[in-house]
C-alpha positions as a Markdown table, in Angstrom:
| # | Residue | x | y | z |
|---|---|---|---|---|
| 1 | Unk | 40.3 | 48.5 | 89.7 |
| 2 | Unk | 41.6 | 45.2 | 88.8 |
| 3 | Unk | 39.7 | 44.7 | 86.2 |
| 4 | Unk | 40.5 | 47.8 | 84.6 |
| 5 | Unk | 44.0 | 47.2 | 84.6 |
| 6 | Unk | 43.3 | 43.7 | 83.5 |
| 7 | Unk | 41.8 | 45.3 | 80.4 |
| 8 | Unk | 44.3 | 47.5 | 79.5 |
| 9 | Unk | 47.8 | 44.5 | 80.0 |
| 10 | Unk | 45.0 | 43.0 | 77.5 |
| 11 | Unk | 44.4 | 45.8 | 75.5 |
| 12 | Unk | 48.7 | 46.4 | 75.4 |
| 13 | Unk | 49.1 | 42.8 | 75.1 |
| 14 | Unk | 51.2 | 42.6 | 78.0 |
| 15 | Unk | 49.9 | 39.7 | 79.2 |
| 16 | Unk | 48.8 | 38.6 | 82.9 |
| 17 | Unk | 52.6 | 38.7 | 84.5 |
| 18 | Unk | 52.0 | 42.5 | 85.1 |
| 19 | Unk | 49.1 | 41.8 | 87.1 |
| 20 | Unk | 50.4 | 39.4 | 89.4 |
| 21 | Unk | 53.7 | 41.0 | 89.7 |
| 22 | Unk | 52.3 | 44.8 | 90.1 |
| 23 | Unk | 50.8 | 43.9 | 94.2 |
| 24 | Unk | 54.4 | 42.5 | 95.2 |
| 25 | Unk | 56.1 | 45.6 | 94.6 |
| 26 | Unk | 56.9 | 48.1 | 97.2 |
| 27 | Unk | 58.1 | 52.0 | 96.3 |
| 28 | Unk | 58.4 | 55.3 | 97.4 |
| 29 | Unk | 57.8 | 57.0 | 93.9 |
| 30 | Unk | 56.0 | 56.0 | 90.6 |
| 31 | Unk | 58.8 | 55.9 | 88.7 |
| 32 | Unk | 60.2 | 53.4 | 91.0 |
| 33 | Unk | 57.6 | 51.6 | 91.0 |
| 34 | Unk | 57.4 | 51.7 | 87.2 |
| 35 | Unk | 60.6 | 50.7 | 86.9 |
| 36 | Unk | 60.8 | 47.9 | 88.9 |
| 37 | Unk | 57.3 | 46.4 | 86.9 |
| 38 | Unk | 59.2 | 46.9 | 83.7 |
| 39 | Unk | 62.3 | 44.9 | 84.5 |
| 40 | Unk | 60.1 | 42.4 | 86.0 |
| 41 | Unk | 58.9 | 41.9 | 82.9 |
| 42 | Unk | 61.7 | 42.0 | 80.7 |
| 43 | Unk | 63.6 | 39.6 | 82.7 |
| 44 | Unk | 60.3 | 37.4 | 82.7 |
| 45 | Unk | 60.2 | 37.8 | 78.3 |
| 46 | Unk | 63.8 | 37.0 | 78.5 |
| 47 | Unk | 63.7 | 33.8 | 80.0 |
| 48 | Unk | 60.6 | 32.7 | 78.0 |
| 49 | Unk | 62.9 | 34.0 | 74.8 |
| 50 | Unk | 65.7 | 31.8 | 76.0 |
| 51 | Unk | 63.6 | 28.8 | 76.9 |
| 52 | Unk | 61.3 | 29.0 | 73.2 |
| 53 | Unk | 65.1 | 28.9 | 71.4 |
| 54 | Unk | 66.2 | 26.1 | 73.5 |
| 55 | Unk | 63.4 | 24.2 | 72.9 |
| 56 | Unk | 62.9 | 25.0 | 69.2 |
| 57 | Unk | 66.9 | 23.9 | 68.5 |
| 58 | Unk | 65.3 | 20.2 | 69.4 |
| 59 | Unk | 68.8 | 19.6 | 71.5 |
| 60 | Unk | 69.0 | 16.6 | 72.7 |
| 61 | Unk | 70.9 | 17.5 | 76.6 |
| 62 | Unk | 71.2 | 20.6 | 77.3 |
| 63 | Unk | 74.6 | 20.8 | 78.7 |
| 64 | Unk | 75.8 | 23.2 | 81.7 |
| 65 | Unk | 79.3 | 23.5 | 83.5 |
| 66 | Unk | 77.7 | 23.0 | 86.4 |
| 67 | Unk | 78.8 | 19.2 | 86.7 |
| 68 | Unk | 82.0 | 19.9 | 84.4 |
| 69 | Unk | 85.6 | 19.0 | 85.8 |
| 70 | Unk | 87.7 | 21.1 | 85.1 |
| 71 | Unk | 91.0 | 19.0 | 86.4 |
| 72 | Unk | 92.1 | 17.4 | 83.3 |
| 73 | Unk | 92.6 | 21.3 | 81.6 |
């Protein structure tokens, strides 16, 4: 059976997140369980879109305001 869905993330071109993700998911219904695939993966694409854009701007630091002090404002 895992092959078969192997096939088809390949044949969607969803890639192999799906089929790690799809055994740690518990839910009563299908759609729940559909649901909670699909923002798996969209948060997954997100990050990946974020990091590809970060990396492709050639930024030097990438700066946060974790560390910032915000005393002097």
């Amino acid at each position: 059976m895992e092959e078969l869905i192997i096939q088809h993330c390949n044949k969607l071109k969803f890639g192999g997140r799906i089929v790690e993700n799809y055994k740690k998911i518990t839910a009563e219904t299908h759609e729940e369980f559909l649901e909670k695939l699909l923002r798996m993966e969209v948060e997954a694409r997100e990050i990946n879109l974020k990091n590809r854009l970060l990396k492709n701007a050639c930024f030097d630091v990438i700066k946060t305001f974790e560390n910032y002090s915000f005393d002097d404002i």
